[in-house]
C-alpha positions as CSV (number, residue, x, y, z in Angstrom):
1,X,0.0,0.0,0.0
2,X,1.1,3.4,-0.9
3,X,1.2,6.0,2.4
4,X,0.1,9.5,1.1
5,X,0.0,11.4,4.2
6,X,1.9,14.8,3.8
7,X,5.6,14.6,5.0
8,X,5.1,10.6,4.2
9,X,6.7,9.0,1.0
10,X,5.4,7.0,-1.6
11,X,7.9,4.0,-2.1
12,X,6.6,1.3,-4.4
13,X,9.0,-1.4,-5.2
14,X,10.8,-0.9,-9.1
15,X,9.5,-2.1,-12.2
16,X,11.0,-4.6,-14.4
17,X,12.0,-1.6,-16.8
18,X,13.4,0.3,-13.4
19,X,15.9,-2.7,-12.4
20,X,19.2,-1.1,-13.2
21,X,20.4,-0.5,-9.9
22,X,23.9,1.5,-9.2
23,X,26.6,-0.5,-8.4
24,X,27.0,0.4,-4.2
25,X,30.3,0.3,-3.3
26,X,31.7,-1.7,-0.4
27,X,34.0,0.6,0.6
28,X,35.7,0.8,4.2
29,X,33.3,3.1,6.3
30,X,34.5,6.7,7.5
31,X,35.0,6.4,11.1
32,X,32.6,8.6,13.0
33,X,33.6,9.5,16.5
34,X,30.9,10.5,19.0
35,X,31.6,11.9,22.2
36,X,28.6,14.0,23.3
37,X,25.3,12.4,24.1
38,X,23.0,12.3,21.2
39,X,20.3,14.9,21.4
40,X,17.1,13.5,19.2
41,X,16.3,16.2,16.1
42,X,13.7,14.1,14.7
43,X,12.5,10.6,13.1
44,X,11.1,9.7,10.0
45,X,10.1,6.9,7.8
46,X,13.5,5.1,7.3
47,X,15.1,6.0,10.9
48,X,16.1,8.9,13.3
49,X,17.9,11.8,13.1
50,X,20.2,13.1,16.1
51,X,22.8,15.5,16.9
52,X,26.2,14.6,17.8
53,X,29.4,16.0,18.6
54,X,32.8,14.8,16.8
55,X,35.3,14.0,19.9
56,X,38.0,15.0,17.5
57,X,37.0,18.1,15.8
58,X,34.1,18.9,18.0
59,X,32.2,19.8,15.0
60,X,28.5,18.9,15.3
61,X,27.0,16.5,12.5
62,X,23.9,14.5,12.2
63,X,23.9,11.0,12.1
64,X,20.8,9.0,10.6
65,X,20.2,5.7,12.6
66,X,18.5,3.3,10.8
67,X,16.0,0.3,13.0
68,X,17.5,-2.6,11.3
69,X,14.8,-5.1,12.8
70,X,11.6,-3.2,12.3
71,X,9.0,-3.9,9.7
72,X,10.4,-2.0,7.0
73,X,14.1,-2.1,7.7
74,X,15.0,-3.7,4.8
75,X,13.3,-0.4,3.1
76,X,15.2,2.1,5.7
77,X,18.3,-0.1,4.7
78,X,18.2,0.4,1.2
79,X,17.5,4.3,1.5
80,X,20.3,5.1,3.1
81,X,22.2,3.4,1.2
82,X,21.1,5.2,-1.8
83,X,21.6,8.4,0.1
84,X,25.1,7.6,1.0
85,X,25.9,7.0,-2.6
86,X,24.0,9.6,-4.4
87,X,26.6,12.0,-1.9
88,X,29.3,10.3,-2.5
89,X,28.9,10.5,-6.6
90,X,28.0,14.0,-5.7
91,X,31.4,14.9,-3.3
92,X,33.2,13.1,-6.1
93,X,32.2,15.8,-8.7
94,X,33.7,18.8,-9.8
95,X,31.8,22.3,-9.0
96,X,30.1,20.8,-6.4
97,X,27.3,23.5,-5.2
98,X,27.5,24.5,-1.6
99,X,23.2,24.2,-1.3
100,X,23.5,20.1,-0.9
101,X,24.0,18.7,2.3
102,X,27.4,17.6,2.8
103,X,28.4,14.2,4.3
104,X,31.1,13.9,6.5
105,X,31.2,10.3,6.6
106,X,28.8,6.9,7.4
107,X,29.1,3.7,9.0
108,X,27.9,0.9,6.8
109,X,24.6,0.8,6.1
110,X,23.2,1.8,9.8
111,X,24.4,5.2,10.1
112,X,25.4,8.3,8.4
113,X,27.5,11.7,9.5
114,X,25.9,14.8,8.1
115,X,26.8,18.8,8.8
116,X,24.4,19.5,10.9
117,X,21.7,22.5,9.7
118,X,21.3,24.6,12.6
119,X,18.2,26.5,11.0
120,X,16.1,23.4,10.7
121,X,14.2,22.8,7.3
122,X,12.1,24.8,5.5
123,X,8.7,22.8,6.5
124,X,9.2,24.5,10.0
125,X,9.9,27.9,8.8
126,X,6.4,28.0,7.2
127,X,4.7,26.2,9.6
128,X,1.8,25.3,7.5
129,X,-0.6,25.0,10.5
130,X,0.4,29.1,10.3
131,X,0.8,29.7,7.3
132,X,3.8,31.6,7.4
133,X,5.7,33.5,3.7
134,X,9.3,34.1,3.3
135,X,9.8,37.7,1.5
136,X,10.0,37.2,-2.5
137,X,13.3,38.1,-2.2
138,X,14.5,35.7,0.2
139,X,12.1,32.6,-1.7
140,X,13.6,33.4,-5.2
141,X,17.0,33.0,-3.4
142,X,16.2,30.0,-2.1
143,X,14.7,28.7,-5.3
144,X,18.0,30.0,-7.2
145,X,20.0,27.6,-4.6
146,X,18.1,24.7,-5.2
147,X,18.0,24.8,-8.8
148,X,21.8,24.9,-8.5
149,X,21.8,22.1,-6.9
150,X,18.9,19.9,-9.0
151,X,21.1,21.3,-11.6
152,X,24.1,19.5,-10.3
153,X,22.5,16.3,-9.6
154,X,20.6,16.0,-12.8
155,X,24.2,16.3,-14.5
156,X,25.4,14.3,-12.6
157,X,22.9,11.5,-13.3
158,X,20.6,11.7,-10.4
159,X,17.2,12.6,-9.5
160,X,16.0,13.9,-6.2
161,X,12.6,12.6,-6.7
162,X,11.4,14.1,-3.5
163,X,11.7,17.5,-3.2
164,X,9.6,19.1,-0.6
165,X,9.8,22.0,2.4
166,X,10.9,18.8,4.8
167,X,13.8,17.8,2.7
168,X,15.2,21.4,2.2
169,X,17.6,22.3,5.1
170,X,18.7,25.5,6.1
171,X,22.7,26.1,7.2
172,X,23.6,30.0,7.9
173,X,21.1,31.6,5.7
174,X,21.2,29.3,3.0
175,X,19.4,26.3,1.9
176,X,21.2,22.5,1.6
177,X,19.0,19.6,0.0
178,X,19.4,16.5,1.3
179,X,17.7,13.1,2.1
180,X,18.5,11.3,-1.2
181,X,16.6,7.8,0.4
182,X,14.3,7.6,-2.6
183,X,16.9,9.0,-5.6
184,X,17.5,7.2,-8.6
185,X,21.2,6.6,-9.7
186,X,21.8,6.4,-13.6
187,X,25.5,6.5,-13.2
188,X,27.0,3.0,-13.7
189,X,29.3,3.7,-10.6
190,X,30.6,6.9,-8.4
191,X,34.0,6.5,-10.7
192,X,32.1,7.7,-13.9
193,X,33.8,11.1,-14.9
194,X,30.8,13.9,-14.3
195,X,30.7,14.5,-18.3
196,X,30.5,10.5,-19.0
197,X,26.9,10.7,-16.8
198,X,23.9,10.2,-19.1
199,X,22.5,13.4,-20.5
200,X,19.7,14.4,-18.2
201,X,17.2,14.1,-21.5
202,X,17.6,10.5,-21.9
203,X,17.2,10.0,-18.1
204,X,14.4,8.1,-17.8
205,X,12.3,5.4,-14.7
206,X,9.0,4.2,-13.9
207,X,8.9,3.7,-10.0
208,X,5.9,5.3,-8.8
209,X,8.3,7.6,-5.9
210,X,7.7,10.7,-4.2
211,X,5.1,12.8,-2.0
212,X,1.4,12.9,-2.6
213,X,0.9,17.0,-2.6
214,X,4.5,17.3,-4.5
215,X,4.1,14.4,-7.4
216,X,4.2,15.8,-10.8
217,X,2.0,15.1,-13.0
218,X,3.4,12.3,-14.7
219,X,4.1,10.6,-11.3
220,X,0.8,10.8,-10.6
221,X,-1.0,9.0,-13.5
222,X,1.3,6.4,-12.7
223,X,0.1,6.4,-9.1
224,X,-3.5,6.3,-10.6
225,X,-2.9,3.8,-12.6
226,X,-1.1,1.0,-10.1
227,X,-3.9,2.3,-7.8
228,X,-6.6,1.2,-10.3
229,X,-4.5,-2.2,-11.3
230,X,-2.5,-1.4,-14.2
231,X,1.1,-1.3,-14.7
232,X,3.3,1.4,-14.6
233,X,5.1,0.1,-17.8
234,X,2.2,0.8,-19.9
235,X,2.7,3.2,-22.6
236,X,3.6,6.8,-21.6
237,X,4.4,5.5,-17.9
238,X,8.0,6.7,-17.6
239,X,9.4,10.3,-16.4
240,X,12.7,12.0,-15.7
241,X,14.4,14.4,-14.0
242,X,11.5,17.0,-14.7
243,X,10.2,15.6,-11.8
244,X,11.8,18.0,-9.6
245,X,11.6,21.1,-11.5
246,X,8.0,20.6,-10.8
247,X,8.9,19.7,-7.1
248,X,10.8,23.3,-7.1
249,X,7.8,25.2,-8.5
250,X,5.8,23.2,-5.9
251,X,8.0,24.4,-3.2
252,X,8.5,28.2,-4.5
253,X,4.6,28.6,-4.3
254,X,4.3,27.4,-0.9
255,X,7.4,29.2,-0.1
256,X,5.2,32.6,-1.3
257,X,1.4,31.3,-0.4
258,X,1.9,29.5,3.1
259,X,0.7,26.3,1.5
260,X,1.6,24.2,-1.4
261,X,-0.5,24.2,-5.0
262,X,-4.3,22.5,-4.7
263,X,-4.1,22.0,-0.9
264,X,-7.0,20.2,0.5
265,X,-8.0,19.1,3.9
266,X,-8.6,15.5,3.6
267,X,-6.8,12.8,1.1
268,X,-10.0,12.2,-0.9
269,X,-10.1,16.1,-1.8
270,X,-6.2,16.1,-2.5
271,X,-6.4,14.0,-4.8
272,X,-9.8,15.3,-6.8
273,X,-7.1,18.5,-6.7
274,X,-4.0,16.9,-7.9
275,X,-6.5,15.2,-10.6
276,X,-8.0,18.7,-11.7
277,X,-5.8,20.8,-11.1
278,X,-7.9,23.9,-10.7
279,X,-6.7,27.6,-11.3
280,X,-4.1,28.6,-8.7
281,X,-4.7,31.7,-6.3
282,X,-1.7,34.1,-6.7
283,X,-3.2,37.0,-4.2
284,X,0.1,36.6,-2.3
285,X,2.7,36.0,-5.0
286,X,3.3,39.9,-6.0
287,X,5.6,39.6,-8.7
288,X,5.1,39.1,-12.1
289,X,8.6,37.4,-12.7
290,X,7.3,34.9,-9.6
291,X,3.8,34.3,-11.2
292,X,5.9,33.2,-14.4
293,X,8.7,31.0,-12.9
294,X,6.0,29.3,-10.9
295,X,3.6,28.9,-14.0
296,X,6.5,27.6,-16.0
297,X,7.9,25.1,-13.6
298,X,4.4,23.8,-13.3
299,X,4.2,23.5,-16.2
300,X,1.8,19.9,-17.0
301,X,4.0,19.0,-20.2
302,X,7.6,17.7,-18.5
303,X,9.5,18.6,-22.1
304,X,7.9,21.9,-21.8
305,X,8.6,22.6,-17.6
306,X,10.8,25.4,-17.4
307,X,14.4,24.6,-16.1
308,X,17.6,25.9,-14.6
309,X,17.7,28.1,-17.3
310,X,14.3,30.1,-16.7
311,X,15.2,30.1,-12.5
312,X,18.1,31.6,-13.2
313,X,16.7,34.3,-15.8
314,X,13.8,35.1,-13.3
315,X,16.1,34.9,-10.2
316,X,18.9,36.8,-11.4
317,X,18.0,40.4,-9.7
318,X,17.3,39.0,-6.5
């Protein structure tokens, strides 16, 4: 069963089609030294998240511990190992943007060492009980950041595939993406040179992945269609990395509104919304260069969805 609850992820097992997994590397594990107690920071679907101190360096760092014997620990397992791969191909790259989440090292597959965001993650900033804005200023910024850094990944042969508020930390003013549990890996291995990864145009997966108010709508009729017993290899039933640049536009909105695009109350109305997909409100996005971006990156068609290119255009005097 696929969980749709907001902050939950959709994680449906590949597809036939989808079963070209990256080659994980068994690699000796970077020692992590923990002196401090843990302090808890949070818990989510594949583990928990506390903060530690390094009795070396006495830097602080996060370190995702994985349950190993609960019900879906062979899920948890998996996702972190994809995280701690997707960062390594990512640390191994050259013009590595500063707005991903660095990893300072991991422990097998039960733990890894993050820097530690000491401005949470953007899901608290708005508080969506509140309903809080950032200034334009400061959400084009952010956008900018992130499309640097879908950029990067997308060249790098990776999608994010879960781009939401939750995912997007915040480190001295600036935003760092991270939780790469449910990324897919095109790169044969994290020795590929960054210019041998497949061109992000030929990228392309079926696995029905991601969050029910952020899935494009691609994703979705997927969804729709496992939901109503059909196959996700059907005609039409791939995507690529345009997934997130719809995830972005999903997450400037909300960044601008206080909520994301076709918000509802209750599942059954969210997804008569995502569906539909009626007119969106814009009485709190003032801009006209943020009414565009937004429209563009939501754009329904993915070869159409606007890009790196049009963030940067549209960002550029912020």
């Amino acid at each position: 069963m696929l969980a749709l609850e907001r902050g939950c992820s959709i994680l449906a097992a590949a597809t036939a089609r989808d079963e070209m997994p990256f080659r994980h590397l068994h690699t000796p594990a970077v020692e992590i030294d923990i002196a401090a107690p843990t302090v808890p920071l949070g818990e989510g679907q594949f583990g928990r998240v506390v903060l530690v101190q390094s009795a070396k360096t006495k830097a602080r760092g996060r370190v995702r511990r994985v349950a190993m014997k609960s019900a879906v620990s062979a899920a948890a397992t998996a996702a972190l190992r994809t995280e701690i791969d997707a960062l390594r191909i990512v640390d191994a790259t050259e013009n590595r943007p500063p707005f991903i989440v660095a990893m300072l090292g991991h422990a097998g597959d039960r733990h890894l060492y993050l820097e530690h965001c000491d401005q949470g993650d953007l899901a608290a900033l708005l508080d969506g009980r509140l309903r809080r804005t950032l200034d334009e200023g400061t959400a084009m910024r952010y956008a900018s950041e992130l499309a640097q850094a879908l950029d990067h990944l997308h060249r790098a042969g990776i999608a994010h595939r879960d781009v939401k508020p939750e995912n997007v930390f915040l480190r001295r003013g600036h935003v760092r993406l991270g939780d790469f549990g449910l990324a897919r890996i095109w790169r044969r291995s994290i020795w590929c040179r960054h210019t041998d990864a497949p061109h992000a145009s030929s990228l392309r997966t079926t696995s029905c992945v991601g969050t029910k108010a952020y899935l494009s709508p691609e994703v979705f009729d997927i969804f729709e269609r496992l939901q109503s017993g059909g196959s996700s290899q059907e005609e039409g039933g791939d995507y690529g990395v345009a997934v997130d640049w719809w995830a972005l536009g999903m997450v400037l909105y909300e960044m601008l509104s206080g909520r994301p695009p076709w918000h509802a109350n209750d599942e059954d109305a969210l997804l008569q919304n995502l569906r539909t997909r009626p007119p969106l409100a814009y009485d709190r996005v003032a801009s006209h260069d943020a009414r565009a971006l937004i429209g563009g990156l939501l754009e329904l068609d993915p070869d159409q969805r606007a890009g790196i290119e049009a963030v940067v255009e549209a960002t550029r005097i912020h």
